[in-house]
LUMDRENDO-667544 format. One line per 5 residues: number of its first residue (from 0); their letters; for each residue x, z, y of N, C-alpha, C. Coordinates in steps of 0.2 Angstrom, whole numbers. Layout:
BEGIN
NUM	a	X/Z/Y/X/Z/Y/X/Z/Y | ...
***
This chain:
BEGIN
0	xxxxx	156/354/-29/160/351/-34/156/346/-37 | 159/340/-37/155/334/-41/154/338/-50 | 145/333/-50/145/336/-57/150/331/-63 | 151/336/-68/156/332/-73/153/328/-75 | 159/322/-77/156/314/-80/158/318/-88
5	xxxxx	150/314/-90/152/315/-101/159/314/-101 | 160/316/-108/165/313/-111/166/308/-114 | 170/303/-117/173/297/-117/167/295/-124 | 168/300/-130/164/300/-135/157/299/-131 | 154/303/-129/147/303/-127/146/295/-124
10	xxxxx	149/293/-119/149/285/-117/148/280/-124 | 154/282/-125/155/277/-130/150/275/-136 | 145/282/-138/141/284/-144/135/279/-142 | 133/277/-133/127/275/-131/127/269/-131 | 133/264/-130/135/260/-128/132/253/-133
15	xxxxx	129/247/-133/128/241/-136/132/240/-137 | 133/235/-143/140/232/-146/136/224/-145 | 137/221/-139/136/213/-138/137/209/-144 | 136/204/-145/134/197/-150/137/193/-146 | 139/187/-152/142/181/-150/134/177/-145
20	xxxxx	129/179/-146/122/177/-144/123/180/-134 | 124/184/-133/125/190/-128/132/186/-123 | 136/183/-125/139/182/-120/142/176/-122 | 135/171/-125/134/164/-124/136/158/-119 | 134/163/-113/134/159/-106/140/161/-105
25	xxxxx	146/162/-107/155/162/-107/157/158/-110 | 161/153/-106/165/148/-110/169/154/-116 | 173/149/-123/176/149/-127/178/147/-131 | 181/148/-138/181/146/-143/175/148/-149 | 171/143/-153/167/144/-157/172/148/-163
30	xxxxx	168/152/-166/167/155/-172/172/154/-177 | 178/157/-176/182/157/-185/179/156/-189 | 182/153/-194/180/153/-201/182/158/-207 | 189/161/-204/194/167/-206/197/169/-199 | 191/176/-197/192/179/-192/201/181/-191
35	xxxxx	203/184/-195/210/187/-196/216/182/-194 | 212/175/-197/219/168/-195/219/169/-187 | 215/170/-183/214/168/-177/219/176/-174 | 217/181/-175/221/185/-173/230/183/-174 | 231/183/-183/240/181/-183/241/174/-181
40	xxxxx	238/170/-176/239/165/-174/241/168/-168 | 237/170/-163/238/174/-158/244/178/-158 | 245/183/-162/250/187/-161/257/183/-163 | 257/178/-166/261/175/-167/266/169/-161 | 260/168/-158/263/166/-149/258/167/-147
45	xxxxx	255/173/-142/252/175/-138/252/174/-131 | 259/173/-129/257/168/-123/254/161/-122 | 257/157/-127/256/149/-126/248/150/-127 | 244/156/-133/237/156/-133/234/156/-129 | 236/161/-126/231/164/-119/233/157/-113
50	xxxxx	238/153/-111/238/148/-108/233/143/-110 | 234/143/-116/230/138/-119/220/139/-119 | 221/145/-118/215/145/-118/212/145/-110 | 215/147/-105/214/145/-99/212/141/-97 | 218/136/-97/220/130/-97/210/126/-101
55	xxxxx	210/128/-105/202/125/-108/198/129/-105 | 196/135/-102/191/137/-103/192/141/-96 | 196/144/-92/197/146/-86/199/151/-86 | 199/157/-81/200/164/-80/194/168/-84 | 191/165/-83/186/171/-90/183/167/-95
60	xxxxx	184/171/-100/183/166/-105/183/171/-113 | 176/170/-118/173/176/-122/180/173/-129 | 182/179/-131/187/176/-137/185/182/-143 | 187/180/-149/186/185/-154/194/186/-159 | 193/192/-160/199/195/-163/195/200/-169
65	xxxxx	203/203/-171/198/210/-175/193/212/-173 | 192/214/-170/188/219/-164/178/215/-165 | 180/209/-166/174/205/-164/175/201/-160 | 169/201/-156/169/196/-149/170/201/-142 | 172/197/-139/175/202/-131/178/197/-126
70	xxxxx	179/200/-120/180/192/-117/187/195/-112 | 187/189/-110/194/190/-107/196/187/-100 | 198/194/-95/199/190/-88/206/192/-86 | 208/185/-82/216/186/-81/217/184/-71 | 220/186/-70/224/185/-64/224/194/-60
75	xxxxx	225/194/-55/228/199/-53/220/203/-48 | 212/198/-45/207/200/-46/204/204/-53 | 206/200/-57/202/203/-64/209/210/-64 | 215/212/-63/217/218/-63/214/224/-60 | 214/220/-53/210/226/-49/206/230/-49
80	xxxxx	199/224/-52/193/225/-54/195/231/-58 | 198/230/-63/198/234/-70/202/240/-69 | 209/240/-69/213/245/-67/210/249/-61 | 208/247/-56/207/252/-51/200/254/-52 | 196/253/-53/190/253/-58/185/258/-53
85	xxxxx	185/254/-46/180/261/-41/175/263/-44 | 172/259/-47/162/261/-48/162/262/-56 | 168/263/-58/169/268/-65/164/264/-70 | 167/256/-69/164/254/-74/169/253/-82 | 174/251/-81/178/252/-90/180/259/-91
90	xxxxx	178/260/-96/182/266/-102/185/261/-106 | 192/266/-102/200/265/-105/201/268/-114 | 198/273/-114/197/274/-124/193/270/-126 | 187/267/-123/184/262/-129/187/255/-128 | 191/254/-125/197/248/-127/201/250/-130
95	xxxxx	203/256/-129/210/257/-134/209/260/-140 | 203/263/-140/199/267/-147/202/263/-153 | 196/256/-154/195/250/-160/205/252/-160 | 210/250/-158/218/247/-158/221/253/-159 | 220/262/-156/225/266/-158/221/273/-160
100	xxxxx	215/273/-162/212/280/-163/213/283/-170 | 215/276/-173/217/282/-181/226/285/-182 | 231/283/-177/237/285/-175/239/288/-165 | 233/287/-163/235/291/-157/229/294/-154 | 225/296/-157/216/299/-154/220/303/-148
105	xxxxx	217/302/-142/216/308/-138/222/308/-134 | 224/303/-137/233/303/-130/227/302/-123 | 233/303/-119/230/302/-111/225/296/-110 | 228/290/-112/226/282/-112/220/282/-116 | 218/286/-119/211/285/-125/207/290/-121
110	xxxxx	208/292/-114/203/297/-111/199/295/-105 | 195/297/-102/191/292/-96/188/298/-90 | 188/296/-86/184/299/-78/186/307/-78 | 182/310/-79/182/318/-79/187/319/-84 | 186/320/-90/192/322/-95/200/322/-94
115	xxxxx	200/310/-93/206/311/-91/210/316/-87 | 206/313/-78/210/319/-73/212/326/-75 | 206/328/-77/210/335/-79/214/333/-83 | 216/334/-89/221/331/-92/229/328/-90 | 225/325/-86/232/321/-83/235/328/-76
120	xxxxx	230/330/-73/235/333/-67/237/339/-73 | 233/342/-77/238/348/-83/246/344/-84 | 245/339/-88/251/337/-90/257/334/-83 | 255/335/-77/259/330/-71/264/337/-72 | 263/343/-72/268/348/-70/273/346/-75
125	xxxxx	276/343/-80/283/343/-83/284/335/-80 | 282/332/-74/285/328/-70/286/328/-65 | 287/334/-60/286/335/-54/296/336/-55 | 298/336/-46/304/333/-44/308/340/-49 | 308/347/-50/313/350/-53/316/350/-59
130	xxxxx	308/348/-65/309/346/-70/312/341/-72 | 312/335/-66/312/328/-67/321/329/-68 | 324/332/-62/331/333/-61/335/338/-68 | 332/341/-72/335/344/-77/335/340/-81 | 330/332/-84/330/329/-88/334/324/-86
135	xxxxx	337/323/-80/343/318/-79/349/319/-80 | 351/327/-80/355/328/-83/357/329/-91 | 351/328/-93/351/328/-100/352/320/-102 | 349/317/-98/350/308/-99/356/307/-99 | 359/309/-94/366/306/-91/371/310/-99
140	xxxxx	368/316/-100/375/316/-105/375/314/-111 | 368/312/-114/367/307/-120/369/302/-120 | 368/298/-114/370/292/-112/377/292/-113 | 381/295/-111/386/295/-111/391/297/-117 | 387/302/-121/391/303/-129/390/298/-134
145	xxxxx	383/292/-131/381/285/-136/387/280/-132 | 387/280/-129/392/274/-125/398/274/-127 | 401/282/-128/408/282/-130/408/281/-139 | 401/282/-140/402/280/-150/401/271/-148 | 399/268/-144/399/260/-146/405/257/-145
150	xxxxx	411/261/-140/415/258/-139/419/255/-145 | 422/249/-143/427/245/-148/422/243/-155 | 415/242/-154/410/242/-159/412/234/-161 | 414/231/-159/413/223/-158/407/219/-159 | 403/216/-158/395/215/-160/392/220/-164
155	xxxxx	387/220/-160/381/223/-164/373/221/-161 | 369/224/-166/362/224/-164/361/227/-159 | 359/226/-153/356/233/-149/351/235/-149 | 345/232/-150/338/235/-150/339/240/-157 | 341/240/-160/340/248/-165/346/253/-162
160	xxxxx	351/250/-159/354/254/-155/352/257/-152 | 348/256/-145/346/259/-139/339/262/-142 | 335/260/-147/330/263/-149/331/269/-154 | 336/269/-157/339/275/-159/342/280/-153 | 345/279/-146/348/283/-142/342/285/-137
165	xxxxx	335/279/-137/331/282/-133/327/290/-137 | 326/287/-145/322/293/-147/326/300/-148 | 334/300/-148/337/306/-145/338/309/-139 | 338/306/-133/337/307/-128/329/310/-128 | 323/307/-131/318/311/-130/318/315/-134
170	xxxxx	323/318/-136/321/325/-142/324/330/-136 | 330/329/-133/332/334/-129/328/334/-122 | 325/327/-119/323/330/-112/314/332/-113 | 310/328/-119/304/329/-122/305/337/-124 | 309/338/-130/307/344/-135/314/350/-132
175	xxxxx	319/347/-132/324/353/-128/328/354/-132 | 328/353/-138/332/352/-144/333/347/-146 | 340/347/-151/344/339/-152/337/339/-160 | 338/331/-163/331/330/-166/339/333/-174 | 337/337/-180/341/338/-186/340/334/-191
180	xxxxx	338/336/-197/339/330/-202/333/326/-202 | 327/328/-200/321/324/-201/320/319/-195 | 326/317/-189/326/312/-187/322/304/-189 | 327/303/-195/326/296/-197/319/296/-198 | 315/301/-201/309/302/-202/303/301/-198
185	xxxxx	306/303/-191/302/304/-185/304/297/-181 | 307/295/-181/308/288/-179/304/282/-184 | 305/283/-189/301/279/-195/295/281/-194 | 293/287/-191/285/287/-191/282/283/-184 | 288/283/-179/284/282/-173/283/273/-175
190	xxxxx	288/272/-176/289/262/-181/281/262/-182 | 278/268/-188/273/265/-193/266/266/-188 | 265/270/-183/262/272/-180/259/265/-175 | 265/263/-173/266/258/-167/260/250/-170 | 265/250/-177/263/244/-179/257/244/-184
195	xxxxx	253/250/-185/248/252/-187/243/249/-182 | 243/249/-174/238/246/-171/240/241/-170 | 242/236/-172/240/228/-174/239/227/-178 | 240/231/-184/239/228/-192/232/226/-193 | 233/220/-199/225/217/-199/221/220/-203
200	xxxxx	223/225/-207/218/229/-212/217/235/-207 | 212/236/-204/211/242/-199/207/249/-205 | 206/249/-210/208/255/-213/212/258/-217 | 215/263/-217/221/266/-223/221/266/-228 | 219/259/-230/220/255/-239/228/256/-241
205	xxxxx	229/258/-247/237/258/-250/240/252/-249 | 245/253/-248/251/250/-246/248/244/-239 | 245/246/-236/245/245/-227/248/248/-222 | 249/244/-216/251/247/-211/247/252/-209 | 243/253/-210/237/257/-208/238/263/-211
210	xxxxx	240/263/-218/243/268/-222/245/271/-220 | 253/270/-218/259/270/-215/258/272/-209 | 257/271/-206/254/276/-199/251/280/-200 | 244/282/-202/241/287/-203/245/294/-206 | 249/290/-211/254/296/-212/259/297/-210
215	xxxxx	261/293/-204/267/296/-200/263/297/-194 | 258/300/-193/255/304/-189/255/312/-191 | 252/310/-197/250/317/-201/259/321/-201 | 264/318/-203/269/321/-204/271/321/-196 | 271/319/-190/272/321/-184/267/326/-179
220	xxxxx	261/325/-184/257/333/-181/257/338/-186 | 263/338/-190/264/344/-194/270/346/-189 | 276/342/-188/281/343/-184/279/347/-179 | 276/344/-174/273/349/-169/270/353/-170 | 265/353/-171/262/360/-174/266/366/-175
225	xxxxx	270/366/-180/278/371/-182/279/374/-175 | 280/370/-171/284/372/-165/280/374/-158 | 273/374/-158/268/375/-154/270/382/-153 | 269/391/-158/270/395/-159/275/397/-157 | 282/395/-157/288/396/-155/288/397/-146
230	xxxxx	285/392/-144/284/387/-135/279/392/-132 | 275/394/-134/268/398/-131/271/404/-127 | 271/404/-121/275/411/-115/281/412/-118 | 284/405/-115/294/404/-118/291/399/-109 | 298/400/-107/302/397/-104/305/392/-103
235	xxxxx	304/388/-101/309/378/-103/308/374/-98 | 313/370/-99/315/364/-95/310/358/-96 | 309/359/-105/307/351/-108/302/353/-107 | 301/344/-108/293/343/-107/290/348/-113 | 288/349/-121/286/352/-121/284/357/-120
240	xxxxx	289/362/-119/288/369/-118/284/369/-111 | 284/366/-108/276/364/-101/273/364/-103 | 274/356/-107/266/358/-109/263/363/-115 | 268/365/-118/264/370/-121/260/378/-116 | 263/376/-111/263/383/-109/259/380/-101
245	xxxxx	255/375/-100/253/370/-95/243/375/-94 | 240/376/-90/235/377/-88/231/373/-85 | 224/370/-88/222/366/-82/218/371/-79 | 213/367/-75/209/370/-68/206/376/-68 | 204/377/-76/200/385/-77/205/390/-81
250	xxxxx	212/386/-77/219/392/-83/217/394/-89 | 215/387/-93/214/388/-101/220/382/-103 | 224/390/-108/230/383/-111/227/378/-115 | 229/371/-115/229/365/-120/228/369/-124 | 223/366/-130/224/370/-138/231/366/-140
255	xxxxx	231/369/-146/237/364/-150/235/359/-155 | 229/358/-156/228/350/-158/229/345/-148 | 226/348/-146/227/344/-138/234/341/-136 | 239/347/-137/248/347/-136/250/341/-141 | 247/342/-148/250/339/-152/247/330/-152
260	xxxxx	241/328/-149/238/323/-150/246/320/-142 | 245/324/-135/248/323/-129/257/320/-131 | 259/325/-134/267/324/-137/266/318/-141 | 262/317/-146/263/310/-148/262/305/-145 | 257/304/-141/258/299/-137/263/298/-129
265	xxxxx	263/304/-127/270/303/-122/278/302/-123 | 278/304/-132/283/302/-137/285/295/-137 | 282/292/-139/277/285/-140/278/283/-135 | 275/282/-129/279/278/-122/284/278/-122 | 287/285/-120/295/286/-119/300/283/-123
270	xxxxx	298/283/-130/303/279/-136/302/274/-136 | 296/268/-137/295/265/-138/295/259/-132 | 293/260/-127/290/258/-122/297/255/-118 | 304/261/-117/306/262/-113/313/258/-116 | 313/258/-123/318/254/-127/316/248/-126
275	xxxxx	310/246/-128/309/236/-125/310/236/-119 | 310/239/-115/310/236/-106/318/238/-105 | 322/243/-108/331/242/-107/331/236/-112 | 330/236/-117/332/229/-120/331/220/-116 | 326/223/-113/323/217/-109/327/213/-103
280	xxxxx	331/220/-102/335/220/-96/342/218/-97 | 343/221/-103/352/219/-105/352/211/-107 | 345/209/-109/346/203/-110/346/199/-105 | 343/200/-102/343/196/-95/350/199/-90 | 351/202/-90/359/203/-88/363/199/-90
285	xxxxx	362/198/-99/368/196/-102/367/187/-102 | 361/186/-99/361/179/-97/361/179/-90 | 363/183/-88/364/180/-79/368/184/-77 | 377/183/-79/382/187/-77/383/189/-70 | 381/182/-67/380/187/-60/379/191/-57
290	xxxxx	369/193/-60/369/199/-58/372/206/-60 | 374/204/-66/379/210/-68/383/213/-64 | 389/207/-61/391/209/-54/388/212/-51 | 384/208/-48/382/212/-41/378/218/-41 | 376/221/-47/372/228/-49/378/231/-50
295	xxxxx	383/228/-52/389/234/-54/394/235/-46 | 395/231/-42/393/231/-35/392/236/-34 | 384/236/-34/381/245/-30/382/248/-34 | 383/248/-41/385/255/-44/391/259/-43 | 395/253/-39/402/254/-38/402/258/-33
300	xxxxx	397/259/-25/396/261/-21/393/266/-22 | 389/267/-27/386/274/-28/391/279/-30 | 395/276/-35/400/283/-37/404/283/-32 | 408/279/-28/411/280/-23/409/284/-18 | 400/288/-16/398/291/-12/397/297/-16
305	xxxxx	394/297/-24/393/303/-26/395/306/-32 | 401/301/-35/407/301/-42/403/299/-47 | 405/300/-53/404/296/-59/397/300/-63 | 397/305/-60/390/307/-64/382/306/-57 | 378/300/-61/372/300/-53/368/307/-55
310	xxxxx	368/308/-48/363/314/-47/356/312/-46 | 352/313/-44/344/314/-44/344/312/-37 | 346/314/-31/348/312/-26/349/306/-23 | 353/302/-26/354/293/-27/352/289/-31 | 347/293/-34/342/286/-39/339/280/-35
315	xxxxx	337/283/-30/334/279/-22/339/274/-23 | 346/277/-21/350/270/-18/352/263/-25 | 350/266/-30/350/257/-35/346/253/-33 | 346/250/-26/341/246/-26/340/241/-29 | 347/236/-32/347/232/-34/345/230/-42
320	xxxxx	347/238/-44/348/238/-51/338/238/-50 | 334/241/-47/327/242/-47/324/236/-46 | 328/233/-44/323/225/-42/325/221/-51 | 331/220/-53/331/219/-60/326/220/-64 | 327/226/-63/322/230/-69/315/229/-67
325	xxxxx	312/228/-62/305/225/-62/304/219/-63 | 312/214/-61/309/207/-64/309/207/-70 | 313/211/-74/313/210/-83/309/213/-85 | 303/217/-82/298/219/-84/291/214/-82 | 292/211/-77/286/205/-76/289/201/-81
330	xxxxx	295/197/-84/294/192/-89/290/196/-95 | 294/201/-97/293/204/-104/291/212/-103 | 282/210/-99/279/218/-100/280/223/-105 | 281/228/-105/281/232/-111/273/233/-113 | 269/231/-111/261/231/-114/258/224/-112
335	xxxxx	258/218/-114/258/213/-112/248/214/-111 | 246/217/-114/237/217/-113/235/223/-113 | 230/224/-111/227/229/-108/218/229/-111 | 216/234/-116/210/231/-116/207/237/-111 | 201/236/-112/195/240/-109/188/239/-112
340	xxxxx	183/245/-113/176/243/-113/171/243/-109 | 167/239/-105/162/239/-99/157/245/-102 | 155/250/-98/150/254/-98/146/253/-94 | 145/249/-93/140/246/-86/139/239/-87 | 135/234/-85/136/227/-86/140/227/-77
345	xxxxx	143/220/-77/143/220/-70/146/211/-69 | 146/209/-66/148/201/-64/156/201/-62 | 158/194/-64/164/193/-60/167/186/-61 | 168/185/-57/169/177/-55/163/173/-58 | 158/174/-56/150/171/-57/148/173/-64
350	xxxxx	151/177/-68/151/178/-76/147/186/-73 | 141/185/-79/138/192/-82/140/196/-86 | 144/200/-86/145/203/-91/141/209/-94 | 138/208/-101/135/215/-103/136/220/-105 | 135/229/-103/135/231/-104/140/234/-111
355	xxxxx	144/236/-114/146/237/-120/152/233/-122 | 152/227/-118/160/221/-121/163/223/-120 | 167/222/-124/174/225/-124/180/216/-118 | 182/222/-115/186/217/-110/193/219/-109 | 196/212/-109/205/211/-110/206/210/-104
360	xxxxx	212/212/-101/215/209/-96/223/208/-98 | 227/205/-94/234/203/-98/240/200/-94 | 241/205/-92/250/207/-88/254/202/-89 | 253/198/-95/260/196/-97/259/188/-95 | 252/187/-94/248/180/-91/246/180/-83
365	xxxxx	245/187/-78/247/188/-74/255/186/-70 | 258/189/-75/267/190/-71/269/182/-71 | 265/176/-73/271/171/-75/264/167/-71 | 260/168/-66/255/166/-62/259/159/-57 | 259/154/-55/266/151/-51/260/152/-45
370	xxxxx	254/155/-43/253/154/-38/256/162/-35 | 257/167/-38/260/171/-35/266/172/-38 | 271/169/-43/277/169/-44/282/162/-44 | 282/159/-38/286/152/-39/290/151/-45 | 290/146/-47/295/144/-53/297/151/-58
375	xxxxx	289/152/-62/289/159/-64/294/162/-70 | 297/156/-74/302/156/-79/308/158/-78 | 309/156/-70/315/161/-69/314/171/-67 | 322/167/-72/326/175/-68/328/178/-63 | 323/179/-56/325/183/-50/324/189/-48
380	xxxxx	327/194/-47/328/197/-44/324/199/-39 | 326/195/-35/327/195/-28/320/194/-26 | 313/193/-31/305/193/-27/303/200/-28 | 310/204/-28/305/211/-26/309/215/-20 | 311/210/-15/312/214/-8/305/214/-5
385	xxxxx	307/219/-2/303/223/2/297/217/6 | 301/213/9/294/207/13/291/204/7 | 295/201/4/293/197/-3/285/202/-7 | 287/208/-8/282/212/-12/276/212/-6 | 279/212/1/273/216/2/268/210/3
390	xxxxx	269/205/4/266/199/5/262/199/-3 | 263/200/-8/260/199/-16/254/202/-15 | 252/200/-19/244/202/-23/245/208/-25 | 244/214/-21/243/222/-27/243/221/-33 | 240/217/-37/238/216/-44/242/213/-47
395	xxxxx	245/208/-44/251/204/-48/257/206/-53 | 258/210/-51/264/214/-53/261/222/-57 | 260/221/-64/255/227/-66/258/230/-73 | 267/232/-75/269/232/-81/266/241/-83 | 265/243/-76/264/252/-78/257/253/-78
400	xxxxx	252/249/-79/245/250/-77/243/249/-69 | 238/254/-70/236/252/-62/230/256/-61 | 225/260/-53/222/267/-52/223/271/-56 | 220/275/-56/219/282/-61/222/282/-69 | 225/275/-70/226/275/-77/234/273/-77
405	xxxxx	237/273/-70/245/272/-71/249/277/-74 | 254/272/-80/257/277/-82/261/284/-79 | 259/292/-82/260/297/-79/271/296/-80 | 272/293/-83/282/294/-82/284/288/-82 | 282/283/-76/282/279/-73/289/280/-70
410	xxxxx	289/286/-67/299/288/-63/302/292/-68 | 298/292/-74/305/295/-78/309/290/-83 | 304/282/-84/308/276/-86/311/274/-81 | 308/273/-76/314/271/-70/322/276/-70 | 322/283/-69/325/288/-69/330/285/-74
415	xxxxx	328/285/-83/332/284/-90/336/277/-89 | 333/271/-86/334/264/-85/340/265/-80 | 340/268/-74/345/268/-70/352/273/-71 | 351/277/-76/356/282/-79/357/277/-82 | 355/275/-87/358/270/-92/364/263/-90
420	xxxxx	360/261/-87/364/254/-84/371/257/-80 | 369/261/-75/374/267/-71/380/269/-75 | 378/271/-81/384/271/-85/387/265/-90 | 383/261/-90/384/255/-95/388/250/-90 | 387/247/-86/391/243/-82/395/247/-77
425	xxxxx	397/252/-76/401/255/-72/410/252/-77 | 407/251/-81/415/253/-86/416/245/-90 | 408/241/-91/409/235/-97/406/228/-93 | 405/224/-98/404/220/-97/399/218/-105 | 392/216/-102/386/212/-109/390/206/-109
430	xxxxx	390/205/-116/388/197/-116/386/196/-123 | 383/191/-125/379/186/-130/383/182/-133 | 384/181/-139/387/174/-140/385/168/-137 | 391/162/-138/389/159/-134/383/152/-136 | 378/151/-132/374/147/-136/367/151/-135
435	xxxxx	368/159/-137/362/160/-140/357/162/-136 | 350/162/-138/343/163/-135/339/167/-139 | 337/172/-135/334/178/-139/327/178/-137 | 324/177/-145/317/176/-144/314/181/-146 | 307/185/-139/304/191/-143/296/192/-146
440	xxxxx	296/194/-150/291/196/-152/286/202/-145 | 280/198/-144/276/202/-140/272/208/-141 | 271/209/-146/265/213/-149/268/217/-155 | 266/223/-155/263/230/-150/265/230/-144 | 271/229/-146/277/231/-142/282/226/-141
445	xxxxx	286/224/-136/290/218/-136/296/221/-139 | 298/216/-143/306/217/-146/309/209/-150 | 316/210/-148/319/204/-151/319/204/-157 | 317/196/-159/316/196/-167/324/197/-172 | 329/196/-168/335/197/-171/339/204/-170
450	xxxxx	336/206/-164/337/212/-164/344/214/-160 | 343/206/-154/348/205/-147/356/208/-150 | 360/202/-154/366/204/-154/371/204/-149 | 374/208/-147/378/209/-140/384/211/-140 | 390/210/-139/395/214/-137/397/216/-130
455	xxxx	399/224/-132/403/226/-124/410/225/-123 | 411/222/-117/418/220/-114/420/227/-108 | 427/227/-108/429/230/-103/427/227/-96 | 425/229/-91/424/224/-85/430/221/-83
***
């Protein structure tokens, strides 16, 4: 048995924290005058930034934000490097530490080498094919009771819609029960939680986002907590009672700080993750009617082989609707960057990097590449058939992560995404006023500033 790698703390605890002096020999921008300006500049239009910094100073290039100094490499070599990470040089927690340790400590993504894998194979058993098929059932009939209250709505918002129907849906297929009156609560926390890792005060000063988070964490591990004791040798469907009742390699159950830290963060992707990337896509639908057709096409084929409710069995055959859904994920990644910190020094594209930097990579500058995505502003489809993909760059296409650190319910947003539309175009028709352009806010998390006004039509 290989010896175990330390843990992520013990890395982290030994590690140099590099100077503006330390990675001098990196192109970039000199020194803010008001460190914070440079950050809300960024977050403010964070693609045209990182274009723009390219553009001056190339594929790698040292930048400062909250965090300090750190540098940052783009294209889909610098993904490889990082994500697949053979010679275990970045720790995934001490890039995501500085951004989510005081609202998600100890989720999966804040873990590294030894820790994670265990952890991660503990947690795989409430996504294995039998579990997968009882929470599609459950999607399809939530889906279904929300679809019948939007009818005859005439316009409305959809991002609080579908963010509101994502976070029920993961009450029933996550916890196995419908969420009661502390709903609103639970969704305001996951809000304050989310937006707590980009906030510019990074301590829990009154009346900050940082506040606000940290107590809608505290109030979502009290939640859990309550219910850990019920779940412990019960029998269940939903993911938690798995994971409650989950064993890793030496059959010792997760404590319930472990469950509780795991359920907030696998909460947190599912709700939040999963809502930006359907909303991403009804937009893009609703600007390109004719994919609508033709996805509604194969959907028309599917129930016609297997009736009106998808089974688990023909999720395979959406192809078409899957090739959408990865293009409206390469425009509008649901984690448009990715940090990390070097444990190791190591070079890349003739750059030294030392030991301890913290290092960005960035999906959202990746996906819109024209040497591997022609005319990258469009909306196609169609460059995820089968010859097209295989010819691409492994790396270019990276909205779920990538090696050891891809997202663990990768098929079960795919799974929700393809129940969802399955039932939503079977019967309607998106459309947008006419005229209008929906502009998104990239960070934390991608969502429409106005909060995509849409109406459903009968097809």
């Amino acid at each position: 048995m290989n010896a175990p790698v330390p843990a992520s703390e013990f890395l982290l605890a030994t590690l140099p924290n590099p100077t503006l002096a330390d990675l001098s020999h990196i192109p970039g921008p000199p020194p803010a005058k008001i460190r914070a300006l440079r950050t809300i500049k960024f977050l403010k239009d964070p693609l045209g930034t990182i274009q723009l910094m390219a553009d001056t100073y190339g594929l790698v290039f040292k930048r400062q934000d909250f965090g300090g100094w750190g540098v940052t490499m783009l294209g889909p070599d610098a993904n490889e490097l990082v994500m697949f990470n053979k010679d275990k040089i970045f720790s995934s927690a001490g890039g995501w530490n500085p951004v989510l340790d005081q609202v998600f400590p100890k989720g999966l993504m804040l873990m590294d080498f030894e820790e994670h894998r265990m952890h991660r194979k503990t947690l795989s058993v409430a996504f294995k094919p039998a579990p997968m098929k009882h929470y599609l059932g459950e999607l399809n009939a939530g889906i279904a009771r929300r679809l019948a209250r939007w009818e005859g709505q005439g316009e409305f918002k959809f991002y609080p819609a579908i963010k509101d129907l994502t976070l029920d849906l993961a009450a029933t297929s996550f916890l196995g029960i419908p969420w009661g009156p502390e709903a609103r609560r639970i969704n305001q926390a996951f809000v304050d939680m989310v937006l707590a890792s980009v906030g510019i005060a990074r301590k829990p000063w009154p009346f900050t986002q940082m506040r606000r988070g940290v107590e809608g964490r505290a109030f979502l591990c009290d939640y859990f907590g309550k219910l850990i004791p019920q779940r412990r040798g019960q029998q269940g469907d939903d993911i938690f009672t798995q994971v409650c009742n989950a064993r890793d390699e030496n059959e010792q159950l997760l404590s319930d700080q472990a469950i509780i830290d795991h359920m907030n963060f696998l909460m947190m992707a599912a709700h939040d993750t999963t809502t930006s990337s359907i909303t991403s896509l009804t937009w893009f639908l609703a600007r390109h009617p004719e994919w609508q057709e033709q996805i509604r096409a194969e959907i028309d084929g599917v129930r016609a082989r297997h009736g009106d409710t998808l089974p688990y069995e023909a999720l395979g055959e959406l192809e078409l609707l899957e090739m959408a859904f990865k293009e409206a994920l390469r425009l509008i990644p649901p984690v448009p960057a990715m940090p990390r910190r070097a444990v190791k020094a190591f070079d890349f594209l003739g750059y030294h990097i030392p030991a301890g930097a913290q290092v960005g990579i960035n999906p959202m500058f990746t996906h819109r590449m024209p040497e591997h995505w022609p005319d990258p502003e469009k909306f196609d489809p169609m460059r995820f058939t089968t010859q097209l993909s295989r010819d691409r760059h492994k790396y270019a296409w990276v909205p779920f992560g990538g090696g050891a650190h891809m997202c663990l319910g990768l098929h079960f947003a795919y799974m929700q995404v393809k129940s969802f539309f399955f039932q939503l175009l079977s019967t309607r028709r998106i459309t947008v006023p006419s005229g209008y352009e929906c502009q998104f806010s990239m960070f934390p998390i991608p969502k429409p500033r106005d909060g995509l006004p849409i109406r459903l039509l009968p097809r």
